[in-house]
C-alpha distance (Angstrom), angle and dihedral (degrees) to the residues before:
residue distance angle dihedral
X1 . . .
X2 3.74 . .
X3 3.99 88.4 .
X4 4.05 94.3 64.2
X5 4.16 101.6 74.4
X6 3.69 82.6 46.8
X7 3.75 93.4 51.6
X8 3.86 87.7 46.8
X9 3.55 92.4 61.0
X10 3.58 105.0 43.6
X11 4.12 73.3 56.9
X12 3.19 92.0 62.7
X13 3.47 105.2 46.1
X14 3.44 99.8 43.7
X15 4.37 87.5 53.0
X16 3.95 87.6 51.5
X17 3.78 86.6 50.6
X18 3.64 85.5 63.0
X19 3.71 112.1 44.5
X20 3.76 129.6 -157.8
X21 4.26 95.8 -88.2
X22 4.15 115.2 -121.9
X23 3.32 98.1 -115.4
X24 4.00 100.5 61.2
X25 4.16 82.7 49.2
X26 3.49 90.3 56.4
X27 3.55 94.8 51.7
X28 3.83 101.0 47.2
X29 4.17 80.3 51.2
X30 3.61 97.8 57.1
X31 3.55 84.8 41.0
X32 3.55 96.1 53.2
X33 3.91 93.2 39.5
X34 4.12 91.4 44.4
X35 4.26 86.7 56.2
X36 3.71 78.9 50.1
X37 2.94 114.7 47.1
X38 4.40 85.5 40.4
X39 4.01 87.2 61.9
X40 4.25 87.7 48.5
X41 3.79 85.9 50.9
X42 3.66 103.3 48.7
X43 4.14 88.1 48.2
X44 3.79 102.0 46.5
X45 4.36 107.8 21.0
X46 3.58 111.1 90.2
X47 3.43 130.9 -133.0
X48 3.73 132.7 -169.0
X49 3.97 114.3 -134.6
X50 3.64 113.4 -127.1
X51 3.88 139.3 -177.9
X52 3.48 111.1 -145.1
X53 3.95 120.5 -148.9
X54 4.11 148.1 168.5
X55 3.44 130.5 -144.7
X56 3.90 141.8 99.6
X57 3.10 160.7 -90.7
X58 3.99 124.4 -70.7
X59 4.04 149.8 166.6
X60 3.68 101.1 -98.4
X61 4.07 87.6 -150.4
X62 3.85 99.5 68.0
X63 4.14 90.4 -141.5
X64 3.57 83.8 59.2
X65 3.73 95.1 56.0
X66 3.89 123.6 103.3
X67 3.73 113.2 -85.6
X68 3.65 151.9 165.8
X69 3.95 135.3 -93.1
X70 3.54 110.9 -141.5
X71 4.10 124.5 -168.1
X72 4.17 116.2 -105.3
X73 3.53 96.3 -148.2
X74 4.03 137.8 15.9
X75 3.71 114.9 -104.0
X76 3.86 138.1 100.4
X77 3.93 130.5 -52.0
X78 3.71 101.2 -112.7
X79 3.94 96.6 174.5
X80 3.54 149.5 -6.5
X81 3.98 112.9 -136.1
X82 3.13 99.6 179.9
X83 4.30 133.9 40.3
X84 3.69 132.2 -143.4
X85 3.98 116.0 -78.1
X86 3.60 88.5 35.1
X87 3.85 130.7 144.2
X88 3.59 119.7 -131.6
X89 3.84 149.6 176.7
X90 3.54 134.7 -127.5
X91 4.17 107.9 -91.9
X92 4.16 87.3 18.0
X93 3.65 112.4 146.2
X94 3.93 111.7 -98.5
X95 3.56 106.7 170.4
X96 3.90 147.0 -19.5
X97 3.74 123.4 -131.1
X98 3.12 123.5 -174.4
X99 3.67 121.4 -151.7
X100 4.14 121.6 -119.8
X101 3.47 95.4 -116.6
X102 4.07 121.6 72.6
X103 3.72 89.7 -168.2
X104 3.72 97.2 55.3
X105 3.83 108.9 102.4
X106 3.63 89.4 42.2
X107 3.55 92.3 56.9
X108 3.95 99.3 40.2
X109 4.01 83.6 51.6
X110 3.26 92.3 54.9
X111 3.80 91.8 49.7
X112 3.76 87.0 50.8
X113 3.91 88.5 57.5
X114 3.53 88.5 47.4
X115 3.83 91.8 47.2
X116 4.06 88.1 47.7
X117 3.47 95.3 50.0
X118 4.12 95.0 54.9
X119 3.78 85.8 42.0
X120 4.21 87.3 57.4
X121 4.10 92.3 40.0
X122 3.58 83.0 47.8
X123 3.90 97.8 59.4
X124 3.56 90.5 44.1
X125 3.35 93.8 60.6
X126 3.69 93.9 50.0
X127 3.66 92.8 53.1
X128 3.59 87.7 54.9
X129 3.65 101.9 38.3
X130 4.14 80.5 53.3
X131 3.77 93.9 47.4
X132 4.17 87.7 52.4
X133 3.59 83.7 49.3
X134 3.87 99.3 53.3
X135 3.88 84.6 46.0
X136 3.53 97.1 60.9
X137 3.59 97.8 50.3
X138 3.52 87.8 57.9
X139 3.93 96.6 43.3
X140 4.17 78.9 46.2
X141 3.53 97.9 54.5
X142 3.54 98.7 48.8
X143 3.88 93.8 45.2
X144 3.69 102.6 -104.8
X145 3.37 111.3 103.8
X146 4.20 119.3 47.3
X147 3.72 126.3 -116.2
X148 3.82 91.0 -115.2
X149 3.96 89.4 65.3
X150 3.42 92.4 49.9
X151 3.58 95.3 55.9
X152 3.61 96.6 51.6
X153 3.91 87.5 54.0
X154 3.23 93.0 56.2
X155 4.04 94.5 44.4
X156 3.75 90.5 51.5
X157 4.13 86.8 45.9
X158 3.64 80.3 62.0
X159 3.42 105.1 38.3
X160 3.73 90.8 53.2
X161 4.35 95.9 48.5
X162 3.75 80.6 53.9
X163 4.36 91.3 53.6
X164 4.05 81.2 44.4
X165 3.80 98.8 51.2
X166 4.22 80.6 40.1
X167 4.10 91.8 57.3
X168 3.87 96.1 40.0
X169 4.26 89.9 52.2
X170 3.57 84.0 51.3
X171 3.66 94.7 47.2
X172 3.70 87.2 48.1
X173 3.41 94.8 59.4
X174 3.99 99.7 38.8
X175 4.05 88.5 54.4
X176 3.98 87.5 44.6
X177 4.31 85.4 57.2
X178 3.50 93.4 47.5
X179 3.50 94.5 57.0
X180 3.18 95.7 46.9
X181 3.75 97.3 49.1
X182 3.52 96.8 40.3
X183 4.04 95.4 51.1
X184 3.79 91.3 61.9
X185 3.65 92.7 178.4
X186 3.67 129.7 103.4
X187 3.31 107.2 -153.6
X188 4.32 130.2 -167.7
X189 3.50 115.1 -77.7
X190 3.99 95.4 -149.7
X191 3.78 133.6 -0.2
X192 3.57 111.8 -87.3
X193 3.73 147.7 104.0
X194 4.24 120.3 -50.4
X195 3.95 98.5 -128.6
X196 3.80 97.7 -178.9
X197 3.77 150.3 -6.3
X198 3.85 106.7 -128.4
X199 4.29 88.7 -169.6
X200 3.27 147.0 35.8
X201 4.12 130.9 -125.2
X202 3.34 128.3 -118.3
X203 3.95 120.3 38.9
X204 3.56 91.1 21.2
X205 3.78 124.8 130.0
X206 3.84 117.6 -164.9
X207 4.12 126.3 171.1
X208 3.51 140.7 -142.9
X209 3.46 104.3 -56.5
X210 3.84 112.1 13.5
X211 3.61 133.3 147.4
X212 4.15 111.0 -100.6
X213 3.91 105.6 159.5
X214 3.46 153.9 -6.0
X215 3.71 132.0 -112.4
X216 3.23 144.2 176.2
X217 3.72 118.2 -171.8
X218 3.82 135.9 -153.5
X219 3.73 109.3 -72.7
X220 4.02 119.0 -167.4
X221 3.88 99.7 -155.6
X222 3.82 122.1 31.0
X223 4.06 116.9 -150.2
X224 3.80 133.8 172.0
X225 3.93 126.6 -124.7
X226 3.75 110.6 -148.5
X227 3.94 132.8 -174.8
X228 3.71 117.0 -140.5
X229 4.32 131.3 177.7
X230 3.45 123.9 -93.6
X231 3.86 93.7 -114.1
X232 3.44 85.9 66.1
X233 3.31 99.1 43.6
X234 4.67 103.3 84.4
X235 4.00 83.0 56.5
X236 3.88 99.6 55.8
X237 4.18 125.4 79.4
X238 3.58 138.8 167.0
X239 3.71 100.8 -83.5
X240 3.95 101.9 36.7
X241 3.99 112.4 130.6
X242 4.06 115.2 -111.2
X243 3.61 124.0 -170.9
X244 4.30 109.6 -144.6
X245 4.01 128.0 -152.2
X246 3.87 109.3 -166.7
X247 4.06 120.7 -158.3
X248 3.58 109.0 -106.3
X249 4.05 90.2 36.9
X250 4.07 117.8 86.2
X251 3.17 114.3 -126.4
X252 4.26 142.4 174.2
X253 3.43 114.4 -154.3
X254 3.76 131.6 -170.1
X255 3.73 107.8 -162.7
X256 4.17 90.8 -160.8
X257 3.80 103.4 29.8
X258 3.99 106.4 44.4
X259 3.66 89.6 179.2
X260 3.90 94.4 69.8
X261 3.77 94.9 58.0
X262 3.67 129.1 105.2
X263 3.47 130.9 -169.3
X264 4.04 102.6 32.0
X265 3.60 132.5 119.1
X266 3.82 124.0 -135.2
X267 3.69 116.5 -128.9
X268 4.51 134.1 168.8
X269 3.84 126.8 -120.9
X270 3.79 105.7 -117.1
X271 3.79 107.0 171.9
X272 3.76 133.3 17.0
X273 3.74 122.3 -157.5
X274 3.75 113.8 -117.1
X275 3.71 90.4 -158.3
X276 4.27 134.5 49.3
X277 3.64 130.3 -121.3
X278 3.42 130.5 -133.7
X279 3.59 108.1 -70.2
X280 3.78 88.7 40.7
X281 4.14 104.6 -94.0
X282 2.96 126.3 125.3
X283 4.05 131.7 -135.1
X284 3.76 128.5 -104.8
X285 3.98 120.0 -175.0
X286 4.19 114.4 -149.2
X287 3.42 131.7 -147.2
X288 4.00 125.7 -156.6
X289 3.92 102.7 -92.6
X290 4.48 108.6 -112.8
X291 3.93 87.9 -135.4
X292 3.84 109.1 41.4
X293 3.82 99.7 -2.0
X294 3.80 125.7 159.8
X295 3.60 96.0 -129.3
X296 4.06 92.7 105.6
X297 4.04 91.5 52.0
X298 3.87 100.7 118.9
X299 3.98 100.0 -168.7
X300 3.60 85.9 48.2
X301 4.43 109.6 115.0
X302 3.79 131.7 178.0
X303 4.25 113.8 -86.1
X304 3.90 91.3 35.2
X305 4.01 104.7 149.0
X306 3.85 112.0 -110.8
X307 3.70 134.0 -160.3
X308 3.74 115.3 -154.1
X309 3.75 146.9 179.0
X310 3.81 132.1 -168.7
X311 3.47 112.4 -136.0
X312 3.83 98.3 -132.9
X313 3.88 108.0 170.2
X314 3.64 152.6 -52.0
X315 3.72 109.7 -91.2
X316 4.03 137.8 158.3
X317 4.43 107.9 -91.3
X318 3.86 88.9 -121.1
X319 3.89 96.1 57.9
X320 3.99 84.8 43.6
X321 4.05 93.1 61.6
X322 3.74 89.5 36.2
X323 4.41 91.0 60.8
X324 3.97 82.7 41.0
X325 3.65 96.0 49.9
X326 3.98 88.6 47.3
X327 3.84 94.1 50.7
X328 3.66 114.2 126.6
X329 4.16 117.4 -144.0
X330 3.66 120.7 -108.3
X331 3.69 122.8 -92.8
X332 3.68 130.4 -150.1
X333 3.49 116.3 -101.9
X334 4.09 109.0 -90.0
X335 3.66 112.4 -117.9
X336 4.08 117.8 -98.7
X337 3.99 100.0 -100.8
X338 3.86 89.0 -137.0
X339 3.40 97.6 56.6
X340 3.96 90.4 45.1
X341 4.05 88.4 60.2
X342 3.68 96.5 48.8
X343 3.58 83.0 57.2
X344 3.88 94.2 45.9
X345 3.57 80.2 50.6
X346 3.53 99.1 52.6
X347 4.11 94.8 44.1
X348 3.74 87.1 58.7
C-alpha cells in the first residue's frame, strides 16, 4: 500500500517529461475557435430567404400564347401555302384540304335547296294557318263558328310556328356546312410565326378536328411561369421581388446574397396558384421586373427554360438552416373522396 503514492509520482514525472506537442494544441484551438466563430456566424450574417423554382417562359395574355391549328372539316390535305419559319397574318391562307368526296358540294347544295324549299312551304302554311285563325275569331264572335273549332285553329297555328322554327334550325345548320365545306381553307388564327407543319400533303387524310400546325403569334409582353415547393409556398405573394436566369444567358447567382450576382434579371410575383399540381408544386406567374426587367431582350421567345428565385426576406443564416432542417417532404396529392366512392361503387 505504501508503494502506490510513490507510483503516482513517478506518473507524474514521467507525463511532464513528455509534454502535450504544439501541434495537437493548435488543432483543438482552431477547433474550438472554428465552433466559435460558426455560432457568431449563424447569429449575426445575414441571409436573404429565397424560393427557388423552374419553369419558362410565356405570353402573359393567354391569346397571345403558342397554340395549335386544328382542321374544320375531315378531308384530304391538298396544299401547303405556307412553310415552317414563316410569318403570317391573321385570316392568311394556311392550307387547302380538300374533302374525300368530289360530289360533296353538289350534294350539300342540293340539301340546302331542299332545306329552302320546306323553310318557304313552311311560311305558307303559317300564313294560312294564321288567316284560319283570324277567321274563326270572327265566325266566334258573332256566334257562328263553335269554341271547339277555334281551339283547333289555334293548336294547328301552333303546331305549324313550331314546324317553321323546325325548318329554319335546319336551314341554319345546312347553310353553316356549306360554308364550311365550301371555304376549304384554314386560315391563321392570329399573326405570328408558323413553328411547324404537323402533316404532310398529298395522300393525307385528316378529320374534324386534327392537329395541322404550329403557331406562335405576336405577343406584346413576355412573362415566365415558374413551379416552386410547397414549403415555400406561405412566404410568397403577388408582389414579392424574383430575380430570373434564362438558358442561353450566363448567369452567377448567389442564392443568399442577391447583391453579388451578375447576369440576372429582376422580375414581380403576379399570381399565386390556390391549388397544387401533380407532383405537389405549386404555380407562380412572373412579370418583367420595372428596374432591370427582361422585357427589352430581343432573342428572347416563348418556352425558353427559366431559373428563378423569390426573394423572400432578410433573415440571420442560422434561422435559415433551422426552417430548412424542419422542412417536411412533399406528398402526393390525396385522392378526391368522391371520386374514390364512385369507384367503390363501380368495383362492387
Amino acid at each position: 500500500m505504501s508503494d502506490l503514492p510513490v507510483r503516482d509520482e513517478q506518473y507524474v514525472s514521467q507525463l511532464q517529461r513528455y509534454p502535450t506537442p504544439k501541434a495537437s494544441l493548435t488543432f483543438v484551438r482552431l477547433v474550438i475557435a472554428s465552433f466559435i466563430g460558426i455560432g457568431v456566424a449563424l447569429v449575426i450574417v445575414p441571409w436573404w430567404q429565397t424560393a427557388a423554382g423552374k419553369g419558362q417562359t410565356i405570353a402573359l395574355n393567354p391569346e397571345e400564347r403558342i397554340q395549335e391549328v386544328h382542321s374544320l372539316i375531315s378531308g384530304r390535305v391538298e396544299k401547303w401555302l405556307v412553310q415552317e419559319g414563316e410569318r403570317v397574318e391573321k385570316g392568311q391562307a394556311i392550307v387547302q384540304i380538300v374533302d374525300n368526296d368530289p360530289n360533296l358540294m353538289e350534294r350539300l347544295q342540293s340539301e340546302l335547296d331542299a332545306t329552302k324549299q320546306k323553310v318557304k312551304a313552311a311560311q305558307t302554311a303559317v300564313q294560312a294557318s294564321y288567316s284560319n285563325l283570324e277567321r274563326q275569331k270572327s265566325l266566334y264572335s258573332e256566334g257562328l263558328s263553335s269554341k271547339l273549332d277555334l281551339e283547333k285553329a289555334e293548336i294547328r297555328w301552333t303546331q305549324l310556328q313550331t314546324s317553321l322554327a323546325s325548318a329554319e334550325a335546319d336551314l341554319a345548320k345546312v347553310n353553316t356546312k356549306v360554308a364550311r365545306y365550301g371555304e376549304q381553307i384554314v386560315r391563321a388564327p392570329k399573326s405570328g410565326l408558323i413553328s411547324r407543319i404537323l402533316l404532310g400533303a398529298g395522300p393525307v387524310r385528316v378529320a374534324e378536328g386534327d392537329r395541322l400546325a404550329v403557331l406562335i403569334p405576336d405577343f406584346e409582353q413576355l412573362g415566365a411561369e415558374i413551379y416552386v415547393d410547397g414549403n415555400d409556398l406561405p412566404l410568397i405573394s403577388p408582389g414579392s421581388q424574383v430575380r430570373v436566369q434564362f438558358e442561353g444567358w450566363p448567369a452567377i447567382q448567389f442564392s443568399g446574397w442577391p447583391q453579388l450576382s451578375s447576369g440576372t434579371f429582376g422580375a414581380e410575383v403576379i399570381a399565386v396558384d390556390s391549388v397544387a399540381s401533380a407532383d405537389g408544386r405549386f404555380r407562380v406567374l412572373l412579370k418583367p421586373g420595372s428596374k432591370d426587367g427582361w422585357d427589352q431582350l430581343v432573342n428572347l421567345r416563348q418556352q425558353t427554360r427559366v431559373k428563378a428565385w423569390v426573394m423572400l426576406g432578410q433573415v440571420s443564416l442560422g434561422y435559415e438552416l433551422w426552417r430548412r432542417f424542419n422542412g417536411f417532404p412533399v406528398e402526393r396529392p390525396v385522392e378526391d373522396s368522391s371520386l374514390y366512392n364512385k369507384k367503390r361503387k363501380l368495383t362492387k
